[in-house]
C-alpha positions in Angstrom: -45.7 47.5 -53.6 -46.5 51.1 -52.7 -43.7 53.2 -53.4 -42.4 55.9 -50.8 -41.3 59.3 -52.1 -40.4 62.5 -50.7 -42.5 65.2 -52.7 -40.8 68.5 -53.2 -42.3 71.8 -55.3 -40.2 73.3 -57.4 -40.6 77.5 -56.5 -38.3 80.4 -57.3 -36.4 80.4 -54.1 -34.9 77.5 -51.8 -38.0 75.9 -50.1 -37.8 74.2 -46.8 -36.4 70.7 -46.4 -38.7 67.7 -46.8 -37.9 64.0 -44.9 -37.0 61.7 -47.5 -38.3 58.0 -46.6 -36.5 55.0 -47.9 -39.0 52.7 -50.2 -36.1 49.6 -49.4 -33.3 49.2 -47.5 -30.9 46.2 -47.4 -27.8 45.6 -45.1 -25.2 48.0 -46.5 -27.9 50.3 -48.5 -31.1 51.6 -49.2 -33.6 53.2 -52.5 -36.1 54.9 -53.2 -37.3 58.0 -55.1 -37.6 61.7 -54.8 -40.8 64.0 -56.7 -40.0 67.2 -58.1 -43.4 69.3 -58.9 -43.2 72.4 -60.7 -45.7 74.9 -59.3 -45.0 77.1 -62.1 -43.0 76.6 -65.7 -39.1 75.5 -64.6 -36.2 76.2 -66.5 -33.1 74.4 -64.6 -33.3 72.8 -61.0 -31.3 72.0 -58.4 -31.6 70.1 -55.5 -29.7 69.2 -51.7 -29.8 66.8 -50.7 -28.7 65.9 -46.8 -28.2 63.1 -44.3 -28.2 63.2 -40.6 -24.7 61.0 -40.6 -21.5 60.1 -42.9 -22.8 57.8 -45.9 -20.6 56.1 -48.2 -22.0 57.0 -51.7 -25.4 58.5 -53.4 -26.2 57.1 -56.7 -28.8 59.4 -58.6 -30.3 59.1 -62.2 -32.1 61.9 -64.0 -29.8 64.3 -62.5 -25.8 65.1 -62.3 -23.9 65.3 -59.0 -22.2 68.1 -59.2 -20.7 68.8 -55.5 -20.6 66.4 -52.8 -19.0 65.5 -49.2 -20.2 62.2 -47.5 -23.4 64.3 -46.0 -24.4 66.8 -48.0 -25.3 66.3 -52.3 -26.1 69.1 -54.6 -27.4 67.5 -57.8 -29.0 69.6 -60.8 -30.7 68.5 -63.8 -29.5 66.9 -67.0 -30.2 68.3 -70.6 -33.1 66.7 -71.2 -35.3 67.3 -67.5 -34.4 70.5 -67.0 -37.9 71.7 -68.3 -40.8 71.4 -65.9 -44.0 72.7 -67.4 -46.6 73.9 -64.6 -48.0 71.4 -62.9 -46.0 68.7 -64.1 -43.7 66.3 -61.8 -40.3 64.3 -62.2 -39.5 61.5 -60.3 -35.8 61.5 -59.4 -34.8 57.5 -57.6 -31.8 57.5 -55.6 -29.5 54.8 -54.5 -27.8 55.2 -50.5 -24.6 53.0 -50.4 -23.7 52.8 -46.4 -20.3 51.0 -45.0 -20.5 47.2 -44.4 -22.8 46.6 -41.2 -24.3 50.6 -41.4 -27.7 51.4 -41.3 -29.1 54.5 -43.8 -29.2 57.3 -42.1 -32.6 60.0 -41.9 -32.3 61.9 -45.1 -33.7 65.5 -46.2 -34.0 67.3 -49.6 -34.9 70.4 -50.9 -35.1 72.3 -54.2 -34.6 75.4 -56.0 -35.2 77.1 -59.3 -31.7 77.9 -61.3 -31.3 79.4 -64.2 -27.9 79.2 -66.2 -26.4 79.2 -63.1 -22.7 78.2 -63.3 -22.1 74.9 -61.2 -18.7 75.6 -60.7 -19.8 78.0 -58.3 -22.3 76.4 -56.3 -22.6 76.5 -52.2 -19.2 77.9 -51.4 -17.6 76.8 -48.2 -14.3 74.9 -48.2 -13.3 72.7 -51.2 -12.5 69.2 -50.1 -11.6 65.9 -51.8 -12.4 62.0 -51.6 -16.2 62.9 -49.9 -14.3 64.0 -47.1 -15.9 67.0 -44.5 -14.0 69.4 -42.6 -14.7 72.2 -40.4 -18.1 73.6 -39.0 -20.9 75.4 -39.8 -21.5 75.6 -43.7 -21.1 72.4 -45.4 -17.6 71.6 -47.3 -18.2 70.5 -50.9 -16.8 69.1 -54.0 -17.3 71.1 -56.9 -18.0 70.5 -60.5 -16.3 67.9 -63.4 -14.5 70.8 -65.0 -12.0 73.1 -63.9 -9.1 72.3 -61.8 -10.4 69.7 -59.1 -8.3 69.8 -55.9 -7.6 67.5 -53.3 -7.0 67.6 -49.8 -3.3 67.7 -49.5 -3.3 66.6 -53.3 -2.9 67.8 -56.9 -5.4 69.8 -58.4 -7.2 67.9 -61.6 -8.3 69.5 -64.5 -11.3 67.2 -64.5 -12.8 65.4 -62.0 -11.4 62.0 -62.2 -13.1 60.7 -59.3 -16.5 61.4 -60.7 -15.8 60.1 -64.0 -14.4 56.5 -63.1 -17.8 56.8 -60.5 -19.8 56.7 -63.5 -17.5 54.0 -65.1 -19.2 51.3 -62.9 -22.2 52.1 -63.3 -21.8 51.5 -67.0 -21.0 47.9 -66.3 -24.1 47.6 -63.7 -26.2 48.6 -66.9 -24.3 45.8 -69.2 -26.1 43.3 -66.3 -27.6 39.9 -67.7 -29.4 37.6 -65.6 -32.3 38.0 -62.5 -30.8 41.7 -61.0 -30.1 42.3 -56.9 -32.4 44.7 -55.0 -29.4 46.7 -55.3 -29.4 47.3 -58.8 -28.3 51.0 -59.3 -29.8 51.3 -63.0 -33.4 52.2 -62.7 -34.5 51.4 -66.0 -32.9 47.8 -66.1 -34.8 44.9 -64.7 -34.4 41.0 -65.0 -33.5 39.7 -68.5 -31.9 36.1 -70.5 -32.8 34.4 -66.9 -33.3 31.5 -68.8 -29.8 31.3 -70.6 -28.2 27.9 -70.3 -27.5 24.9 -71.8 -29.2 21.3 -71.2 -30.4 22.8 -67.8 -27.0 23.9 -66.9 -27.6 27.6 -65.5 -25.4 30.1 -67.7 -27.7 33.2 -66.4 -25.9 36.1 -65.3 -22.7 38.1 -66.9 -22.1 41.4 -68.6 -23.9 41.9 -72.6 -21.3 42.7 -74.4 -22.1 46.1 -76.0 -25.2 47.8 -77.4 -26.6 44.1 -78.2 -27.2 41.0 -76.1 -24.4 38.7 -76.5 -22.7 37.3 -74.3 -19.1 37.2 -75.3 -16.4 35.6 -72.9 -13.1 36.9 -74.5 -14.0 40.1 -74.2 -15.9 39.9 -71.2 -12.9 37.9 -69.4 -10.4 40.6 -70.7 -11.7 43.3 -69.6 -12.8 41.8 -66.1 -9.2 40.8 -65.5 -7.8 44.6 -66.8 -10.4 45.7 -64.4 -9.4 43.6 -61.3 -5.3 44.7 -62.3 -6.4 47.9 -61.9 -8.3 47.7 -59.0 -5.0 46.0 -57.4 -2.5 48.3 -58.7 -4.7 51.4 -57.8 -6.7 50.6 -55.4 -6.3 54.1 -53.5 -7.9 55.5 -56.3 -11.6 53.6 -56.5 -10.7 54.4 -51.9 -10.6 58.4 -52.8 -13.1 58.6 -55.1 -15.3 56.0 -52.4 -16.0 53.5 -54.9 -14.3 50.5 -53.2 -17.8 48.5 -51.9 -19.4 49.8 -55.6 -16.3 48.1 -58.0 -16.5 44.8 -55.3 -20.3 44.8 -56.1 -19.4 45.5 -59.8 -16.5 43.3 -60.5 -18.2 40.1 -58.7 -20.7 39.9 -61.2 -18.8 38.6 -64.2 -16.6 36.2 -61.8 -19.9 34.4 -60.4 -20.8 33.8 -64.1 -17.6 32.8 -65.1 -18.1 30.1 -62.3 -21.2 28.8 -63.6 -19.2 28.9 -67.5 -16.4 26.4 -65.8 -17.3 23.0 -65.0 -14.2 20.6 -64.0 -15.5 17.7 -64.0 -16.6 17.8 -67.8 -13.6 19.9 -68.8 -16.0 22.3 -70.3 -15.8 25.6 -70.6 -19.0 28.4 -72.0 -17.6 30.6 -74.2 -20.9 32.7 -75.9 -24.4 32.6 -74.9 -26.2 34.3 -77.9 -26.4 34.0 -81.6 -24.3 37.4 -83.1 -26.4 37.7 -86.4 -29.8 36.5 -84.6 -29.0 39.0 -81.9 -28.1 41.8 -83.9 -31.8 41.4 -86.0 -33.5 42.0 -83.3 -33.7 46.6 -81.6 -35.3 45.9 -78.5 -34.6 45.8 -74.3 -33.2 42.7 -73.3 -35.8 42.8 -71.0 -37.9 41.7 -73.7 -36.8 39.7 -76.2 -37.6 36.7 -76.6 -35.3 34.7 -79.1 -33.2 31.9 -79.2 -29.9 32.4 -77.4 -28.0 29.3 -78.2 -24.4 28.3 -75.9 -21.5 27.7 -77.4 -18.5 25.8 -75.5 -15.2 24.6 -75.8 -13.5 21.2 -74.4 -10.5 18.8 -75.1 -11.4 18.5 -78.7 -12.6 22.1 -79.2 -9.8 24.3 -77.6 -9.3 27.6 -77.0 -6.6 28.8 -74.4 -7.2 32.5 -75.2 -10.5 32.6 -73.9 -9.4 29.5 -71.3 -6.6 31.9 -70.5 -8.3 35.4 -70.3 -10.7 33.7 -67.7 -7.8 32.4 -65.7 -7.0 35.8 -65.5 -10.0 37.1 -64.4 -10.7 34.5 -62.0 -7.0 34.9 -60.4 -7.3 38.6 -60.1 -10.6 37.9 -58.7 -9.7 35.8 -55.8 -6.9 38.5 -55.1 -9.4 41.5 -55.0 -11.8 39.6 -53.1 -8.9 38.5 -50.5 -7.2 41.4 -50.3 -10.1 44.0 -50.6 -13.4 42.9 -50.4 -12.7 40.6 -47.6 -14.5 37.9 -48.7 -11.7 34.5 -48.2 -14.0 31.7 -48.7 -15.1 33.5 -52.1 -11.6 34.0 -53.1 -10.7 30.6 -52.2 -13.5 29.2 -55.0 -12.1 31.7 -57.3 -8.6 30.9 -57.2 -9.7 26.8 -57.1 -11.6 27.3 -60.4 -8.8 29.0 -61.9 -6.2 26.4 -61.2 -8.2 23.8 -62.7 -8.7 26.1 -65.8 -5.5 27.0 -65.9 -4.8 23.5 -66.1 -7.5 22.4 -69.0 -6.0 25.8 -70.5 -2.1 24.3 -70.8 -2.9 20.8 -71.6 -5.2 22.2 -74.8 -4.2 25.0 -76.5 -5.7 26.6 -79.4 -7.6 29.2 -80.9 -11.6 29.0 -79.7 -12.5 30.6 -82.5 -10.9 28.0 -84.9 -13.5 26.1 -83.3 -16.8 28.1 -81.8 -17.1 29.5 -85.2 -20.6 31.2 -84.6 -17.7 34.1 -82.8 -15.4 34.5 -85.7 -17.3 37.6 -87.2 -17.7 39.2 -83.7 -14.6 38.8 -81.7 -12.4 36.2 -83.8 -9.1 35.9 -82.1 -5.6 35.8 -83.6 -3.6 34.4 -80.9 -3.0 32.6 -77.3 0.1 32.6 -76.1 0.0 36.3 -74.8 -3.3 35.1 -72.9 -1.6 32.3 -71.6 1.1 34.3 -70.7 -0.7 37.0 -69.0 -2.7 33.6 -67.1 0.3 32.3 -65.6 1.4 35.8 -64.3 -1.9 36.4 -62.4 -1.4 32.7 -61.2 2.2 33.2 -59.9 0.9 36.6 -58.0 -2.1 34.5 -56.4 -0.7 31.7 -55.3 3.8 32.4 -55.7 4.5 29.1 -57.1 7.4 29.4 -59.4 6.1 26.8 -62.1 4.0 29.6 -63.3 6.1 32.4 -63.2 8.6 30.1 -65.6 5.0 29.3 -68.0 5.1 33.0 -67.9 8.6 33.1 -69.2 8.6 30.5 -71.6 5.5 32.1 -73.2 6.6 36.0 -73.4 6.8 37.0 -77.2 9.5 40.4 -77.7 8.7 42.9 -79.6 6.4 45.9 -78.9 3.0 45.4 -79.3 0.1 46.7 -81.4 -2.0 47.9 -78.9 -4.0 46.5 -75.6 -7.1 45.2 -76.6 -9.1 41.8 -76.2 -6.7 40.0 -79.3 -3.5 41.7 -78.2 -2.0 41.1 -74.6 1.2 41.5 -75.1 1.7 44.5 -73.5 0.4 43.4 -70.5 2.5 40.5 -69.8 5.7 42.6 -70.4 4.8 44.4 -67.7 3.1 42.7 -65.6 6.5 40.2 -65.9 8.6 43.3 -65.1 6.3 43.8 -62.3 7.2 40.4 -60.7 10.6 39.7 -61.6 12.4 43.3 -61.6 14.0 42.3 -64.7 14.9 45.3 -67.0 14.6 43.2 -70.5 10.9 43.6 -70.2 11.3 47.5 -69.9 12.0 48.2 -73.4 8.8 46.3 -74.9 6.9 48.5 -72.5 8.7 52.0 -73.1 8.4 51.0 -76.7 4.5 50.5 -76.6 4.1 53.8 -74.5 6.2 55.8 -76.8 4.4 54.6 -80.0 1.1 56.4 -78.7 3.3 59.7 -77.6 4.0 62.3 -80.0 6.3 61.6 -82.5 5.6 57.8 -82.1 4.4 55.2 -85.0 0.6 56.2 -84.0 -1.0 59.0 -85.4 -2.3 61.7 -83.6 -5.6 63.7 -84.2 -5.6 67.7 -84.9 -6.6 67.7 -81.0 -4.2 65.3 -79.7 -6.2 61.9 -79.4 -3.5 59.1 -80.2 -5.1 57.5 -83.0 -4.9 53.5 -83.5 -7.8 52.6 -85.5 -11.5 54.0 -86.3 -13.4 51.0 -84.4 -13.3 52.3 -80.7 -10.6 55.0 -81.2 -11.0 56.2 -77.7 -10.8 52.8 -76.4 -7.3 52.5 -77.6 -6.6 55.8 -76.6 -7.6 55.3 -73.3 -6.1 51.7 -72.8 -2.8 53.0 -74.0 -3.3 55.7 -71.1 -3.9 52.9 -68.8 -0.7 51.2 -70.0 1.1 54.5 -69.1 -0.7 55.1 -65.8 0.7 51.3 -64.7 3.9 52.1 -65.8 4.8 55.1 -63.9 3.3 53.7 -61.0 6.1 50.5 -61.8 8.7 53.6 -61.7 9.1 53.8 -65.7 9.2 57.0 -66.7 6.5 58.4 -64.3 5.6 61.8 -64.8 6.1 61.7 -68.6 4.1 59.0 -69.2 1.5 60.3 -66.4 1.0 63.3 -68.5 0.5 61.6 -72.0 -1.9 59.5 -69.4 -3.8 62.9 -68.9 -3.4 63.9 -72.4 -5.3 61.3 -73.5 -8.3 61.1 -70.9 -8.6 64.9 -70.9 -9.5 64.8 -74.3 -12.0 61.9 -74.1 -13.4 64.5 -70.9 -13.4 67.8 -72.7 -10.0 68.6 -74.2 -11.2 68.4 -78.2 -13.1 69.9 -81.3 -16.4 70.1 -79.4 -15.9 70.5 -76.1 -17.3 66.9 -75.8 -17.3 64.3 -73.0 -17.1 61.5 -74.9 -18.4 59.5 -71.3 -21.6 59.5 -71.1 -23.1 61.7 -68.2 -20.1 63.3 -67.4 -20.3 66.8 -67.2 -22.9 68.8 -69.2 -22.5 68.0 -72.9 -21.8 64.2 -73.9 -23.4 61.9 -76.4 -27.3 61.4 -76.3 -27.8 59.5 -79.1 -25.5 56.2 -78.3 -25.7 53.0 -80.1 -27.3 50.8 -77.6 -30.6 49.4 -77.1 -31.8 49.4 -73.7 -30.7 53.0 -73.1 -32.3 53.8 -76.4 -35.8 51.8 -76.0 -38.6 53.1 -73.7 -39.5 51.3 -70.5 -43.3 51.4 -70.8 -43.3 50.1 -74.2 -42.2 46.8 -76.2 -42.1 49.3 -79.2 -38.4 50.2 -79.9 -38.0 52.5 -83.0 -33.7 52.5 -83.4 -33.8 55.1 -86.0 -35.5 57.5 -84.3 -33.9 60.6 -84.2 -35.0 61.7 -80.8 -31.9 61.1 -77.8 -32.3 58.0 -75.9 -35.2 58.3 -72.8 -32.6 55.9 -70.2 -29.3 57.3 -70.0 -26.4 54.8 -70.2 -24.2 56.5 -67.5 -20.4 55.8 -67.8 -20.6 54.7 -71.2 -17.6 55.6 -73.4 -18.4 56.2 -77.0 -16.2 54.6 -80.0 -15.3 58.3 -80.4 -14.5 60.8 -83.3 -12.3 60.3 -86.7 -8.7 61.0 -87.7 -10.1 64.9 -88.2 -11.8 64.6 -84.7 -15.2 64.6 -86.2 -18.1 63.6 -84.6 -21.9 63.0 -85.1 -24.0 62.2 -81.9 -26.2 59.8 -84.2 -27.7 56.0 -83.3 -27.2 54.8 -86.8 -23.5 55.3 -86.8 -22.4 52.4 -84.4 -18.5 52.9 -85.4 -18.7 56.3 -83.5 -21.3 55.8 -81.1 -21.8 52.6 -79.6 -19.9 51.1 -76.6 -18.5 47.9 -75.4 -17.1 46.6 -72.1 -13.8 46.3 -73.3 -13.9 50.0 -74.3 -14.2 51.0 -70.4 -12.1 48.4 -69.2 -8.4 50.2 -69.4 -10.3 53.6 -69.7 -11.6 53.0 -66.0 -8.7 51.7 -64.5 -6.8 54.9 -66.2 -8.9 57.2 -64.3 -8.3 55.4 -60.9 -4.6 55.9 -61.6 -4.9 59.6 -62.0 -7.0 60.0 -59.0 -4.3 58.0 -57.3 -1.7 59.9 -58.5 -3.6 62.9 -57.2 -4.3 61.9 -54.2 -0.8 61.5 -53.2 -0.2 64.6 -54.8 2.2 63.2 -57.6 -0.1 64.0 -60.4 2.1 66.9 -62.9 0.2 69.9 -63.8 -2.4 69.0 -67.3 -0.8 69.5 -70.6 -2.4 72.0 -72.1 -5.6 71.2 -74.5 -5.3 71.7 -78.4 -8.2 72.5 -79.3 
């Protein structure tokens, strides 16, 4: 297929506008690619890009978005394109989301040299939020990640919430297993483990589970349902930062896998496709390997409600988003059907599936059920208001604060989410407990610079699930704006707010990891040679990503080799995202508190 690209020169002033051409377009969308040429050496770029009419969202690679309204994008290099020698080109492929039933609109671009130019001054005109224009003339724009972002009749954010939970998805549409839509917003991903399944039952699709190419379902389940309860709860948030159609398109990947995983009539559940230890021999792109990627499942004599129970979860949430959102009923319907069945299988065999599916002990070996159960029968109760779950619910909530929110440790989440649905103010304390242990002076320890620190493995993902935990409390009227400022606390600091200035997401902003334990975004596309050690940063970037994070001193090496602080999972973005989309709620509706101040 011949691919169509507008084909800009990079000069030393603003050259004139070039017609962008689409290479494919879809009903909601279209893609193709944009050439810079340098007619002389280029130190720093940026480029406009424009469209005739209103668009719902760009998605660019090989460049940052740095101020945007719904027509106009100004996007400028990343820290490894900005050089151009003489004569050399970059190819830049774009992404045009549209609203449901929208054609792409005509499309213009043009470049110009920049040199240390500061971004947070770019374009003038009025500063606007949630992609929204106003006024004449000049183009309105959103500016920059840091600073204080403001809002249209909002609160001003020290970052750029909206931008960074943007980037959040497109982590997940990079963690894609299976045969990938036209759509596919990752550039350097393709097709991969089509073949996964079991005895021809099809078991393709899913997310990989972190920098390998497991398929784990606990995790995988939990962090699809924390991402669907956040979706619920803050659903004005993905809405002002115009990622609603993007987290539908997101979210929906997962659940149709998890469908494939269930099968009723065989009371059979798929709970790992992949072998960990095989897996983990082999530094590659998923697109090629090649191995043996065995299934592993549970059943009546092989139980496991904690994995039974997290995918109830998901699947309920599911067929609420997809109801209540997404507007797709007869999809929400199967959803909520499969999830009653397993709900079901889940209650009449209980157990731990790693008791069992021993092949995930060493991986994601659980300790527990009944918080997963119980966290099941609450998303069950919410979908469908029959009272026999809501008492499971009851019957199955464990007091006493918990540990933390993770993948083995729910607890949290069914205190609140029971206080959510009943009103009753003797789950309040379990929550205001958990919150307060992460705040200063509580039972976790803090970092020199103020990250709440729970445990070396994924330190920011606890940090940023217990600001999730916060963010869903204040919005439940618990303590608001002090917990929405520990909230900020902690996501400003995975942003920018520590030792090294540092977004610890990948892609956001101007300095963030480059080196990150994960081996798509670390092999080259043109090659099936993948060298893991190399020292050189990775040639795909992982957008979104958020790294394990720094030490108890806030240290931190940007190296491959060191996968406790530098590779990522899904569960690590899961409560991470759906803090962000709290904060931009909070902002929009101009309830967010001014920043705490950083400490380093």
């Amino acid at each position: 297929m011949t691919v169509l690209a507008a084909f800009l020169c990079l000069v030393g002033v603003a050259s004139a506008s070039v017609s962008v051409p689409y290479s494919a377009q879809w009903t909601g969308g279209g893609k193709g690619e944009i050439t810079l040429h340098a007619s002389h050496n280029i130190s720093g770029w940026r480029m406009h890009i424009v469209f005739d009419s209103d668009i719902a969202n760009l998605e660019i690679w090989d460049g940052f978005i740095v101020a945007y309204n719904q027509r106009e994008y100004i996007i400028v290099n990343t820290s490894l394109n900005g050089v151009i020698p003489e004569g050399q080109s970059l190819t830049v492929p774009y992404v045009v989301r549209m609203k449901d039933g929208e054609t792409d609109p005509p499309m213009t671009a043009f470049v110009e040299g920049m040199n240390d130019t500061d971004i947070n001054n770019m374009d003038g005109g009025s500063v606007v939020g949630g992609g929204t224009q106003t006024g004449t003339g000049s183009t309105g724009v959103t500016t920059g990640t840091g600073g204080n972002q403001p809002m249209t009749g909002g609160s001003p954010m020290k970052y750029d919430y909206r931008e960074a939970l943007k980037l959040s998805i497109l982590f997940y549409d990079a963690q894609r297993s299976g045969r990938l839509p036209s759509n596919n917003p990752i550039p350097w991903r393709g097709d991969s483990a089509v073949s996964d399944g079991d005895n021809g039952h099809d078991l393709s699709g899913g997310w990989y589970d972190a920098g390998d190419h497991v398929k784990f379902n606990l995790p995988m389940a939990y962090s699809t349902w924390v991402l669907g309860w956040g979706f619920l709860k803050f659903k004005e948030g993905y809405q002002s930062a115009g990622q609603v159609n993007m987290m539908c398109d997101s979210i929906k990947w997962p659940l149709d896998y998890f469908l494939k995983c269930w099968i009723p009539g065989e009371q059979t559940l798929y709970v790992q496709v992949g072998d960990g230890n095989t897996d983990h021999g082999y530094w590659g792109r998923p697109e090629n390997m090649n191995m043996w990627r065995p299934a592993f499942k549970i059943n009546a004599g092989c139980p496991g409600s904690d994995v039974a129970g997290d995918t109830v979860s998901a699947l309920a949430a599911g067929s609420m988003i997809f109801s209540q959102i997404c507007g797709d009923t007869g999809y929400a319907s199967r959803l909520l059907d499969a999830a009653k069945s397993l709900y079901t299988f889940a209650k009449q065999h209980r157990g731990i599936y790693s008791n069992c599916v021993t092949q995930a002990k060493d991986f994601y070996g659980s300790t527990s059920e009944q918080d997963n159960m119980a966290v099941a029968a609450t998303f069950m109760f919410e979908a469908t208001k029959d009272q026999g779950y809501l008492n499971d619910a009851k019957g199955w909530h464990q007091a006493g604060v918990a540990w933390a929110l993770s993948w083995d440790d729910t607890k949290v989440a069914a205190d609140l989410r029971l206080y959510d649905l009943t009103k009753d103010s003797q789950y309040i304390g379990d929550v205001q407990g958990f919150v307060s242990s992460y705040m200063d002076g509580g039972s976790v320890a803090h970092t020199p610079c103020g990250l709440a620190f729970r445990d070396q493995w994924g330190a920011n993902r606890y940090a940023g699930n217990a600001a999730f935990m916060a963010t869903m409390a204040a919005a439940s009227g618990i303590n608001a704006d002090q917990y929405k400022k520990f909230a900020m606390s902690q996501i400003n600091y995975i942003l920018g707010d520590n030792k090294y200035h540092i977004s610890y997401e990948v892609g956001f902003g101007q300095n963030y990891p480059t080196h990150v334990h994960h081996r798509g975004s670390s092999c080259p596309t043109y090659t099936t040679s993948c060298d893991g050690n190399s020292g050189s940063p990775n040639p795909n970037l992982l957008k979104g990503a958020l790294v394990g994070g720094p030490d108890q001193g806030d240290n931190y090496e940007d190296r491959r080799s060191d996968y406790v602080k530098n590779e990522v999972a899904c569960d690590y973005n899961a409560g991470f995202q759906g803090a962000l989309a709290g904060l931009t709620m909070f902002a929009q509706n101009n309830n967010l508190p001014a920043a705490p101040g950083a400490r380093c």
